[in-house]
C-alpha positions in Angstrom: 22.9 -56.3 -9.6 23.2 -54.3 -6.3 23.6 -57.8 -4.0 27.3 -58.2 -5.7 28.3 -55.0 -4.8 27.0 -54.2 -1.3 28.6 -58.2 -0.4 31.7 -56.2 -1.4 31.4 -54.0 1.5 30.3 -56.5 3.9 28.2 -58.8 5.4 24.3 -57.8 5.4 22.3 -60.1 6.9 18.9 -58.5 5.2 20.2 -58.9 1.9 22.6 -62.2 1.8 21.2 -65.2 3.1 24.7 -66.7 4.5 25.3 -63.4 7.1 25.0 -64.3 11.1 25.5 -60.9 12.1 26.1 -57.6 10.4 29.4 -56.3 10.3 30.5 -52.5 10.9 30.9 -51.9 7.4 27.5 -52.6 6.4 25.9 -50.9 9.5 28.4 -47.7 8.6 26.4 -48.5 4.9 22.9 -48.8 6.0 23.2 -45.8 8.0 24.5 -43.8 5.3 21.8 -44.7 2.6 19.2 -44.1 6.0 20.6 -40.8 6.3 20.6 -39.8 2.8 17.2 -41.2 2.8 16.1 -39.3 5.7 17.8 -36.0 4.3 16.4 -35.6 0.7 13.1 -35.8 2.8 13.7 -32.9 4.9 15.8 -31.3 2.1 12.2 -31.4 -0.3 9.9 -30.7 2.8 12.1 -27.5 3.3 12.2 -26.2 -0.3 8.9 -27.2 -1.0 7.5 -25.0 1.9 9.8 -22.3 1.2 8.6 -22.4 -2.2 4.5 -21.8 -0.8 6.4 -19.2 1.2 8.3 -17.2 -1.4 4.3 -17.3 -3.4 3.0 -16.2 -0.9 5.2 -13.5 -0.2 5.2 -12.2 -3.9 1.2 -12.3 -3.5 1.1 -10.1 -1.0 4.0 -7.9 -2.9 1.3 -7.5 -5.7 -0.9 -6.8 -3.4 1.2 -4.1 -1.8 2.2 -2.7 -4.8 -1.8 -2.6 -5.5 -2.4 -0.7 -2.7 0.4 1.7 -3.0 -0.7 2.7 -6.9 -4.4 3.3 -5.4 -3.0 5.6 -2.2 -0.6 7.6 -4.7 -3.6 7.9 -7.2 -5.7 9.0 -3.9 -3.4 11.4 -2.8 -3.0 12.9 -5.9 -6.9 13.7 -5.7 -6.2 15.0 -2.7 -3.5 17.4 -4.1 -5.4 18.7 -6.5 -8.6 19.2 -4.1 -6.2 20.8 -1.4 -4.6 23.0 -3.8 -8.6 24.0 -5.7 -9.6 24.6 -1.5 -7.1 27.2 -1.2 -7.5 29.0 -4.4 -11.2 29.6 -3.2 -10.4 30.4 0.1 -8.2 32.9 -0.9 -10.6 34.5 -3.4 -12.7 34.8 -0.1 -10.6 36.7 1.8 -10.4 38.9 -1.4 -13.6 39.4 -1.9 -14.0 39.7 1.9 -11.3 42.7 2.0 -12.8 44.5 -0.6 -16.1 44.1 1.1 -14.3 45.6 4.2 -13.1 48.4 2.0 -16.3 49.0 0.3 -17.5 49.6 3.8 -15.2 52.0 5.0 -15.8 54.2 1.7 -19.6 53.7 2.5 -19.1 55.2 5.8 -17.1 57.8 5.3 
């Protein structure tokens, strides 16, 4: 079926039999199914490893996004035991002023 029409576009001495040389039109041909050839393979070598790259990358998103729920979750605690710290450190100085007090009445 295909030997009809590629004779059509000229001479091709690998696929007709009666062919001494190939002509331009042919060569122009061959090169043109070699390129397109060539460039679906680099065309599916490129979107297949930007496809491992763009998993990859939304791994490590989840990963990321992992991370960032444990650190807010940390520093939350760490809020709350900040904020608990300074409630008792103020009830010590306080407690330490009225001992001060306490010991000026004492004394005097």
């Amino acid at each position: 079926m295909w030997l009809p029409v590629l004779a059509i576009w000229g001479c091709i001495p690998e696929l007709t039999k009666n062919c001494l040389d190939m002509t331009n039109a042919s060569s122009t041909y061959l090169g043109i199914v070699g390129g397109v050839a060539i460039g679906a393979v680099i065309s599916w070598w490129i979107y297949n490893r930007q496809k491992k790259t763009s998993r990859t990358q939304d791994d490590i998103l989840k990963q990321i996004e992992r991370l960032e729920e444990k650190n807010g979750k940390i520093l939350s605690h760490l809020e709350t035991f900040a904020k608990h710290h300074d409630t008792i450190l103020n009830k010590i100085f306080q407690l330490n002023e009225r001992l001060l007090e306490l010991e000026k009445r004492l004394r005097s």
